[in-house]
N, C-alpha and C positions, 0 to 999 in steps of 0.2 A: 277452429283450425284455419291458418292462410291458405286461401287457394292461389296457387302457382299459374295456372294457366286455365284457359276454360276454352269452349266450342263447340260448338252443335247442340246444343243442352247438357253438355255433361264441365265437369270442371275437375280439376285434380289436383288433388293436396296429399300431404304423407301420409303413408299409411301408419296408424299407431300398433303396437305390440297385441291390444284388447281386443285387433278387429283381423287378427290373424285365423281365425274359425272361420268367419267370413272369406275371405282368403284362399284358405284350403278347401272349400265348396265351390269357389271357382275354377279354382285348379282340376277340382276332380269333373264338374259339370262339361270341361274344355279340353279334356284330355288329349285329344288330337295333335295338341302341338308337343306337348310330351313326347307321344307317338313319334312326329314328326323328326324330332331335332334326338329324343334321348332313345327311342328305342324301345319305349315302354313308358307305360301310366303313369301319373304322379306317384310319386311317395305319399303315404300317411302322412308324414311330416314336411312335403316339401315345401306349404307358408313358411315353415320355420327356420329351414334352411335356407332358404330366397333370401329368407328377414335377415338370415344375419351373414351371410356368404359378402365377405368384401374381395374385392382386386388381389389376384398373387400379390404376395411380400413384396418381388421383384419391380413393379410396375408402381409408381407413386401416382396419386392422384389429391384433389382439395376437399371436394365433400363427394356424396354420396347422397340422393334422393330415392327412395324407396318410399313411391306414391302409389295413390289408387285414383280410378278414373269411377267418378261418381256420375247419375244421371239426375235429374232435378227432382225427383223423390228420396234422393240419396242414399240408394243401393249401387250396391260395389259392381261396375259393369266392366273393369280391366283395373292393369296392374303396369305398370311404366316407371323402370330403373333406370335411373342417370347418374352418371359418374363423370366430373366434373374434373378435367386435367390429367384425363388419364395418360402417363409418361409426359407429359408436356404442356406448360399454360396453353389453352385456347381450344385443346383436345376435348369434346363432351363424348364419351362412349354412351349409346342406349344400350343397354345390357340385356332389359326385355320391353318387348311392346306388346301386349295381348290385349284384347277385348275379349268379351265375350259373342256366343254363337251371336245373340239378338244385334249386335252393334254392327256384328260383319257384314258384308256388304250393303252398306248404308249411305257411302263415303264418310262416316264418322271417322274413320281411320285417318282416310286424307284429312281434315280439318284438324284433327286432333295432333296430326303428326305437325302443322303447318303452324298450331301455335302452340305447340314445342322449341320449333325452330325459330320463329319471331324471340318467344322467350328467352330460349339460350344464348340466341346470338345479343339482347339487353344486357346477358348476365356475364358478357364477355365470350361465350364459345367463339372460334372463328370454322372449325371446322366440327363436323358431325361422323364420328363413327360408329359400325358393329357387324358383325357377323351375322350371315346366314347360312344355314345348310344347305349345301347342293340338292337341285333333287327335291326342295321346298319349293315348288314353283308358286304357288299362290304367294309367299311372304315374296320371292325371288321379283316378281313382277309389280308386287307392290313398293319395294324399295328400288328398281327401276323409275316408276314410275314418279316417286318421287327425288329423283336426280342422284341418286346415289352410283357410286361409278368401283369395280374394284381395284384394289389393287393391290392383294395376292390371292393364294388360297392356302391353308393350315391343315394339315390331315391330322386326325385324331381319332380315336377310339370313347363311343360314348359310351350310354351309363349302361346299354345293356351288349356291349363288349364288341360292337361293328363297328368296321372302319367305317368312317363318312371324312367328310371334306367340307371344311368351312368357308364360306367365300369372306374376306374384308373388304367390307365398302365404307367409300367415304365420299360424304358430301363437304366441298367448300361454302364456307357462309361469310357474307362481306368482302372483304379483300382476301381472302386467304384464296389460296393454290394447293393444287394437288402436290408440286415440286415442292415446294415448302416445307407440304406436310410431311411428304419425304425423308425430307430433311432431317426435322425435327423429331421422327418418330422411324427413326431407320429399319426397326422390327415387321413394319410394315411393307418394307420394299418387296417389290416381286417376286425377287428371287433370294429373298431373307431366309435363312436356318432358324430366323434367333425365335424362342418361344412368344 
């Protein structure tokens, strides 16, 4: 399998459909962010649904990466979704970024996230987005911390039926601007309706 990116001793390449068991014992081992963002524990099936959950109809994008973050014995130690173009060339949405317990504060997160962003921006990103739940302070401070700026918030209803509120952040990579991005991606304005 090509690895995409590497760091810290760990490296990430896709994940295949065979290693989706493995997968789902992460999910269940890490339940917390579950908790955190849906309100409740994985699903039985939630490898499966990850694996195959693409972007609304409404929202085009170019490819779609659904990776796993391996460590140098190459056990599955996170899971890192990227969607490439989403509503607009130069757009990369991270969809999810998890490790697991053992990797969290290590700073593997920072490293891992850092040559994400070297990567994408090679593969043409200009600018980096994704949401976080309000209220997640740990991710909340984490995506601070790596220069992510918002610019709106989305109320929604998750999986176990509570309102929450999503913050969008985006990070500029290269030349790109926040005005721009704007621009280009008008659903994101601050004070957008649009879904």
């Amino acid at each position: 399998m090509t690895v995409l990116f590497a760091a810290d001793g760990y490296c990430v390449r896709e994940l295949l459909r065979v290693e989706l068991p493995a997968l789902q014992e992460l999910f269940q081992a890490n339940s917390g962010y579950f908790e955190a963002v849906g309100g409740q524990p994985p699903r039985p099936d939630e490898a499966q649904l990850e694996f195959e959950e693409l972007p609304p109809p409404h929202l085009t994008f170019s490819k779609r990466w659904f990776t796993g973050v391996f460590d140098e014995p190459g056990r599955l130690r996170g899971v890192l979704i990227v969607v490439a173009d989403l509503s607009a060339q130069g757009v990369w949405h991270i969809a999810l970024f998890l490790l697991d317990g053992q990797a969290r504060g290590t700073g593997a997160a920072m490293r891992l996230h850092s040559a994400l962003q070297d990567w994408a921006c090679r593969s043409g990103a200009r600018w980096l987005r994704l949401a976080v739940i309000s209220g997640n302070v740990a991710a909340e401070r984490f995506w601070a911390k790596c220069g992510y700026q918002q610019v709106r918030t989305r109320p929604y209803v998750n999986a176990s039926g509570a309102a929450v509120t999503a913050r969008v952040l985006v990070k500029p990579l290269g030349d790109g601007a926040v005005e721009e991005y704007l621009a280009l991606v008008p659903r994101d304005a601050p004070h957008s309706t649009l879904p």
